[in-house]
C-alpha positions in Angstrom: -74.9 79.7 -228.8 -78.5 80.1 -226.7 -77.7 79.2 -223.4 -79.6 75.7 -222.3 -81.3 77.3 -219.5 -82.4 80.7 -220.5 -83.9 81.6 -217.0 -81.9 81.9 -214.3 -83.2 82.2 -210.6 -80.8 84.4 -208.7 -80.5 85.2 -205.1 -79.6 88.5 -203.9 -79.8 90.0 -200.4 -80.4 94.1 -200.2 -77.0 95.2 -200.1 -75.0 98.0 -201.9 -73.2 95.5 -203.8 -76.0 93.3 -205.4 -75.7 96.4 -207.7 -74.3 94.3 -211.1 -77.2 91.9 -211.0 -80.0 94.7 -210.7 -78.6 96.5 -213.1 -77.7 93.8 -215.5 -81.6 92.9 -215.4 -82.7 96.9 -215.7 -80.1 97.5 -218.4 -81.6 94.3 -220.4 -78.3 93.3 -220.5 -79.0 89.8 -219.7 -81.3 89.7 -222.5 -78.6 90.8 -224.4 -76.5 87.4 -223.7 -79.7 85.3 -224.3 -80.7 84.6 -220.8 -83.0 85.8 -218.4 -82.7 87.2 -215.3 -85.1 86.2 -212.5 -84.1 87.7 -209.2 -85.3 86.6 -206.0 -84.8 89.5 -202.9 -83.3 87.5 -199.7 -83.8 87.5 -196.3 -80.3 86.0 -194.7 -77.3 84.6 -195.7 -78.5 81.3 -194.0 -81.6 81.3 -196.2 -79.4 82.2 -199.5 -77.2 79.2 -198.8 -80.0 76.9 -197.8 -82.2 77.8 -201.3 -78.7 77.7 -203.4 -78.4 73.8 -201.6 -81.8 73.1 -202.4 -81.4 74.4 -205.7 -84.4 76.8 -205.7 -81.7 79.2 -206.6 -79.5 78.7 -210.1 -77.3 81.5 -208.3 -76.6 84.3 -206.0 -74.6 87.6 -204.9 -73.1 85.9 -201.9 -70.7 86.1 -199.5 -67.3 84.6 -200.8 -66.6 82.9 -197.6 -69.8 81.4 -197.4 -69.4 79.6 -200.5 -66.0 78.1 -199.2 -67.5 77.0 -195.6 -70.1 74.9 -197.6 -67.8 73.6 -200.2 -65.8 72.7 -197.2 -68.7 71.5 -195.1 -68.7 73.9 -191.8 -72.0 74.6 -190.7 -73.7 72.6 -193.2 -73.4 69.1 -195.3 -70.8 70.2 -197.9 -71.5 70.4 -200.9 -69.6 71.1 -204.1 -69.8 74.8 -204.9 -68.7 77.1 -207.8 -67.2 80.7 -208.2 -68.1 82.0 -211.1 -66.8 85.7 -210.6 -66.2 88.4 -208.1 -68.9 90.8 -208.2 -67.3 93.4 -205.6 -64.5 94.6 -204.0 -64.0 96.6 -200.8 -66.8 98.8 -199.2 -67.7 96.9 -196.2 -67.6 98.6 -192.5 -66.8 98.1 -189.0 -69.2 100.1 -186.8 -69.1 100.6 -183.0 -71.7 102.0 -180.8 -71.9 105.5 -180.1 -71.9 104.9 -176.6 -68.0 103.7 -176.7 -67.6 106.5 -178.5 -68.2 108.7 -175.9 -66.2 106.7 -174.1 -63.7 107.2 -176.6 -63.4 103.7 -178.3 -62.6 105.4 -181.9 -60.3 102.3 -183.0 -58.9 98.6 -182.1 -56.3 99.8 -179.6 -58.9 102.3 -178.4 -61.6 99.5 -177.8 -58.9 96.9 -176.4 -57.7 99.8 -173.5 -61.1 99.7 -172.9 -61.9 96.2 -172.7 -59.1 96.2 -170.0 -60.4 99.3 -168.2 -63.8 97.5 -168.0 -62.2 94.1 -166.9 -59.7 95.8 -164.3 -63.4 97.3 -162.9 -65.4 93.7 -162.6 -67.3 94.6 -165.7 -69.8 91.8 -166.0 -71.1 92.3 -169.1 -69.1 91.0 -172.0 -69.2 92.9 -175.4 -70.9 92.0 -177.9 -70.1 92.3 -181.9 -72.3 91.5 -184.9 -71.0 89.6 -188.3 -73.5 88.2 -191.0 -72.5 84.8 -191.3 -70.1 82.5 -189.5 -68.2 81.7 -192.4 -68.3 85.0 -194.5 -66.4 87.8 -195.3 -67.7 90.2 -192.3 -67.0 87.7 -190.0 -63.6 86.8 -191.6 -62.9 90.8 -191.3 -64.0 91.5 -188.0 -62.1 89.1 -186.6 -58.7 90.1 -188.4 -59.4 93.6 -187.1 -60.1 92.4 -183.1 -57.2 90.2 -183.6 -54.6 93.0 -184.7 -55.7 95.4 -181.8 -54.8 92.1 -179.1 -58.7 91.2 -178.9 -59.4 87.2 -179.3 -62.5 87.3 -181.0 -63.4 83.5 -179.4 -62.3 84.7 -175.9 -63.0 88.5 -175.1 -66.2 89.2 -176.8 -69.1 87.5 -177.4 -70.5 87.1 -181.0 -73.9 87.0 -182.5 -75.3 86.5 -186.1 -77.3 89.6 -187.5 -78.5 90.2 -191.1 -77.2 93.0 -192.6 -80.1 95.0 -192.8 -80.9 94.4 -189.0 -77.8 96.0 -188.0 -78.4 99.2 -187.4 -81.7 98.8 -185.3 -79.8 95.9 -183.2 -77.3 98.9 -182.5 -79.4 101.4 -181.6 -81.5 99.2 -179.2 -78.2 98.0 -177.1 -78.0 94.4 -178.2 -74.8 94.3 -179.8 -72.1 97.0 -179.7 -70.6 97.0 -182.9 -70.7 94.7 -186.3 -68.9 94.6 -189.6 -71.6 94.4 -192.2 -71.8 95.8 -196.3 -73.6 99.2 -197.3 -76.0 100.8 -196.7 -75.8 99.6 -193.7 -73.0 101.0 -191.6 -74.4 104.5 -193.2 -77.5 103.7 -191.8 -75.9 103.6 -188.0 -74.0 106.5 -188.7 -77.1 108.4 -190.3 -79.5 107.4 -187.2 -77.1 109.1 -184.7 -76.4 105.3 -182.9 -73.2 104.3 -184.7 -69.6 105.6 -185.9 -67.2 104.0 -188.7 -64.3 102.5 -186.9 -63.1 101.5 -190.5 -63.3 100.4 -193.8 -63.1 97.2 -194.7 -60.3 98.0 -197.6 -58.6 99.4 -194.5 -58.0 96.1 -193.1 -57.3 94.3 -197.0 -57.0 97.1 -199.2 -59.0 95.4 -202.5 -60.0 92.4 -200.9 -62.7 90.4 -202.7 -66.2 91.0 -201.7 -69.4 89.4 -203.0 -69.2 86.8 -205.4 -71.4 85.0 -208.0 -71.9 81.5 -206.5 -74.1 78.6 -207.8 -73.5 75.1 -206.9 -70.7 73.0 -209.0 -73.7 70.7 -209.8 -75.3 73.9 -211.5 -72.1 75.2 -213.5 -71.2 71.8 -214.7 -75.0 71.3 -215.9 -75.1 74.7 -217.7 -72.5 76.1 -218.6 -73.5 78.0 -221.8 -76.0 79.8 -219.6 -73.0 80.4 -216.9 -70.8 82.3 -219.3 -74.1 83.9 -220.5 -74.6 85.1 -216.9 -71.1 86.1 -216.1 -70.9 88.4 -219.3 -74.1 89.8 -218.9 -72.8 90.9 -215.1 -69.3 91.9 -216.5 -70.8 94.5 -218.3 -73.5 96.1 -216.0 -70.2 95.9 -213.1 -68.5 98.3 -216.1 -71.7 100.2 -217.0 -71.4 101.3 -212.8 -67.4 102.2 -212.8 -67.5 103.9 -216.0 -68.8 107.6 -214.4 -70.2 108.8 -211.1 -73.6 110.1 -212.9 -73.9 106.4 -213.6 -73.3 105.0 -210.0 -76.1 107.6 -208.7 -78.2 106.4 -211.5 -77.5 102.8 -209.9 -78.2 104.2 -206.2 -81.7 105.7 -207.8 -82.8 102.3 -208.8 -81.3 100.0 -205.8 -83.4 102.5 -203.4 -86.5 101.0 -204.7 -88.5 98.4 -202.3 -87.7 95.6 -204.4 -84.2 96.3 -204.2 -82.1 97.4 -200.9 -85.3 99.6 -199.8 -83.2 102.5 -198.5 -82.9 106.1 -199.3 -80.9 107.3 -202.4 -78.4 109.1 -200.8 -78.1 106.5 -198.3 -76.7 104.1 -200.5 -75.0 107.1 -202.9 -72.9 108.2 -200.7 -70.8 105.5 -199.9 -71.3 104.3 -203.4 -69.5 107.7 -204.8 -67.0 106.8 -201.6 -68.0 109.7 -199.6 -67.3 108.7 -196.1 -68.7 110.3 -192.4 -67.8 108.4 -189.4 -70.2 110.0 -187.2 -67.6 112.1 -185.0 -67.7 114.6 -187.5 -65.0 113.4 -189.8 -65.6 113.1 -193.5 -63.5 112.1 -196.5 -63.4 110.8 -200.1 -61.8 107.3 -200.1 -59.7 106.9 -203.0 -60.5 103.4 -203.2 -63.9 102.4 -202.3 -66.6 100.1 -203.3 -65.8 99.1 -206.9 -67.5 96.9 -209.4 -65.3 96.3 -212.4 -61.5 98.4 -212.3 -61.2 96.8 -215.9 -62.2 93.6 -214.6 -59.5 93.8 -212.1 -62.4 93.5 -209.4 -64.3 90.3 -211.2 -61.5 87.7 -211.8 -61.9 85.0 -209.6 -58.3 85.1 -207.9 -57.7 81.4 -206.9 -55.9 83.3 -203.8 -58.8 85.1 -202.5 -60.7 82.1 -202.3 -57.4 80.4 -200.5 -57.1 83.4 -197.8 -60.9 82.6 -196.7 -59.8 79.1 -196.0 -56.5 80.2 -194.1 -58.8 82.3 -192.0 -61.2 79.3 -191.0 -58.3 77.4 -190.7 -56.8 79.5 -187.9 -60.5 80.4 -186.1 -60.9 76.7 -186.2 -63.8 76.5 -188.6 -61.6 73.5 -190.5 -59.5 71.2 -188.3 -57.3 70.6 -190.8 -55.8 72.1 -193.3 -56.9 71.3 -197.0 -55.1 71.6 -200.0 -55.5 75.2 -200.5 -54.5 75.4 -204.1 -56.3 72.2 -205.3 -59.7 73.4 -203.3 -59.5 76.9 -205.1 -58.4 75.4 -208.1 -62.0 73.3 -208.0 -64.1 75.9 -206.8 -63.3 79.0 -208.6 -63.9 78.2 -212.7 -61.4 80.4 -214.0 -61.9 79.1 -217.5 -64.9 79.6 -217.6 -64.6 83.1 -216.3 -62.2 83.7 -219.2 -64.3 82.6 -221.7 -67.2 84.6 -220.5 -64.9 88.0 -220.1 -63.8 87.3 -224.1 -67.6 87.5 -224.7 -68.0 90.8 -222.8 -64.9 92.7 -224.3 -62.8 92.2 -221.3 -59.1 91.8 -220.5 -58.3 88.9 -218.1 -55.2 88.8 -215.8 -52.9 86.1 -216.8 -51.7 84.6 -213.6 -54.0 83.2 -210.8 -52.5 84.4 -207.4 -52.5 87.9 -206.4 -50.3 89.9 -204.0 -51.9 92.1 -201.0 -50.6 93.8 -197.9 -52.9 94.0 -194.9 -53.7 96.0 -192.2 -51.1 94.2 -189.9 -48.4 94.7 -192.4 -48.3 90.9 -193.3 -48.3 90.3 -197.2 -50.9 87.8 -198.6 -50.1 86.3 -202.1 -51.3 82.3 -201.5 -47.7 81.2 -202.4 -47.2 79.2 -198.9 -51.1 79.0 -196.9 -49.4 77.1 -194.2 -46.5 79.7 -193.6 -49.2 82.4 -193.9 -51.2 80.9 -191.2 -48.3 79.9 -189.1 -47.3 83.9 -188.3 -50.5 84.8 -186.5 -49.5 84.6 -182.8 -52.0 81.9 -180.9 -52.3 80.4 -184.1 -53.4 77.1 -183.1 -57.2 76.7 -184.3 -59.9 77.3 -181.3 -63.5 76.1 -182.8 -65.9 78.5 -183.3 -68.6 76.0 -183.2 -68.6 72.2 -183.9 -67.4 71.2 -187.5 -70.6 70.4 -189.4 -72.9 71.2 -186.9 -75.9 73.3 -187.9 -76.5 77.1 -188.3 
């Protein structure tokens, strides 16, 4: 059937991971499916979710947690939202200064003994960390990583809103000491001599969800022959990527152009291929890093990643109450639709709808009981962040 809206404007910002729509547009594979891809290069994640509103944009590569704060209405009049796939998993960063480096912050308990060092010594100036969005997934992982080491991310630092591609040159020019941010960007730090890779992002959720393909309920409900169009299309570029590593450096070759991420090949190839340097002269191969597809593994829309974003606002008081977890990821993410569109492409789909993960802290995630889940964080009582639907 030809989709009812053949063109689709999508958002991406220059990221790593906007990698499956690129190359579903270079590989013609949208074509393919009988729509067309019109892709619009962002500036901020605030911008993204402001066009996707306004519905300048059809869609986007965006963060997974943003979509949820604006279905939910934090930071913004809500507004119903869709989940049409994952795009990503893992490949995100937590980078630190190299000046607490050399002071020899190298890891959360590491940079909380130093917090109280600097305290015990009148230390006026408070630290200050870097995520991309208030709602979104850096922001989400950050604080999960302060939070584990004993650092309250609302009391003992001070936070700040950065685009990802700022990151680096914020670091390097003293105004924040560390962020949590997607590639290249972390590598970028690392690469100019002013950061080091405190850790992974799969190291605090090992295959946590990272971008997904968001358009606004309004949009999916409107078309959805051209959303199945879409998520097949993006199913098998996200494939086309994991299938070898000469085609994930043929995918760095093209995101380094200007209209893309605008960054060097082997910037963005390295982490790609999972080849890791922390900047202390430490290098490895991460067994699991940055993937696209893992046989679709990496693209179902888990109603339960979708429900641990909403535990996480819950607890950082970015919802003063708690929703019905299941029902709002049950409305959000369109798993049908998603399954239909995964037929088209050839690929398997997982039969349940809840997933099982351990985190960093040892604490198993599976959405079976949200309030539980929430309940086991010490101080778990929510502490706003900012005001419920106030402005960003």
């Amino acid at each position: 059937m030809t989709p009812a809206n053949p063109t689709i404007r999508a958002g991406f910002l220059p990221l790593t991971d906007c990698a499956p729509l690129v190359m579903a547009s270079v590989l013609g594979l949208d074509e393919k499916h009988g729509i067309k891809l019109a892709l619009s290069r962002e500036h901020s994640w605030s911008g993204m979710r402001d066009r996707l509103i306004a519905g300048s944009l059809d869609a986007a590569h965006v963060l997974y947690g943003l979509i949820y704060g604006v279905e939910m209405g934090i930071g913004s009049r809500a507004v119903p939202m869709a989940v049409l796939m994952n795009l990503s998993r893992n490949g995100q960063a937590i980078t630190l200064s190299r000046a607490l480096a050399e002071q020899g912050v190298v890891d959360g308990p590491s940079l909380a003994a130093h917090m109280r060092r600097s305290r015990r010594r009148g230390g006026a100036r408070p630290f200050t960390f870097a995520h991309t969005f208030p709602t979104g997934n850096h922001a989400m992982f950050l604080y999960y990583w302060l939070a584990a080491a004993g650092i309250d991310p609302l009391r003992d630092i001070q936070l700040a809103t950065v685009p990802p591609g700022q990151m680096a040159a914020s670091l390097a020019a003293g105004h924040i000491d560390g962020f949590c941010a997607g590639e290249p960007w972390g590598a970028r730090a690392v690469l100019d001599g002013c950061g080091v890779t405190v850790a992974a992002s799969q190291d605090i959720w090992p295959d946590h969800p990272g971008k997904a393909l968001g358009a606004t309920a309004a949009f999916a409900d409107a078309n959805p022959d051209a959303c199945r169009a879409l998520v097949a299309a993006l199913l098998e570029a996200a494939r086309w990527i994991d299938a070898s590593p000469a085609h994930r450096d043929a995918t760095a070759e093209i995101l380094a152009s200007p209209a893309w991420v605008n960054a060097g090949r082997e910037l963005i190839a390295g982490r790609l291929q999972g080849r890791y340097e922390d900047g202390l002269g430490r290098g490895w191969l991460d067994p699991d890093p940055l993937h696209f597809h893992a046989h679709g593994e990496a693209n179902f829309p888990w109603l339960s990643d979708g429900m641990w974003f909403m535990t996480q606002h819950r607890r950082w008081g970015l919802l003063r109450e708690d929703p019905d977890y299941l029902a709002v990821a049950t409305r959000v993410n369109r798993v049908g639709l998603y399954r239909e569109a995964a037929e088209l492409a050839g690929v398997a789909s997982p039969a349940g709808l809840l997933r099982s993960s351990v985190l960093m802290d040892g604490r198993v995630w599976n959405g079976q009981d949200p309030l539980a889940y929430i309940s086991s964080f010490d101080g778990a009582a929510p502490r706003p962040v900012f005001a419920h639907g106030a402005p960003q």
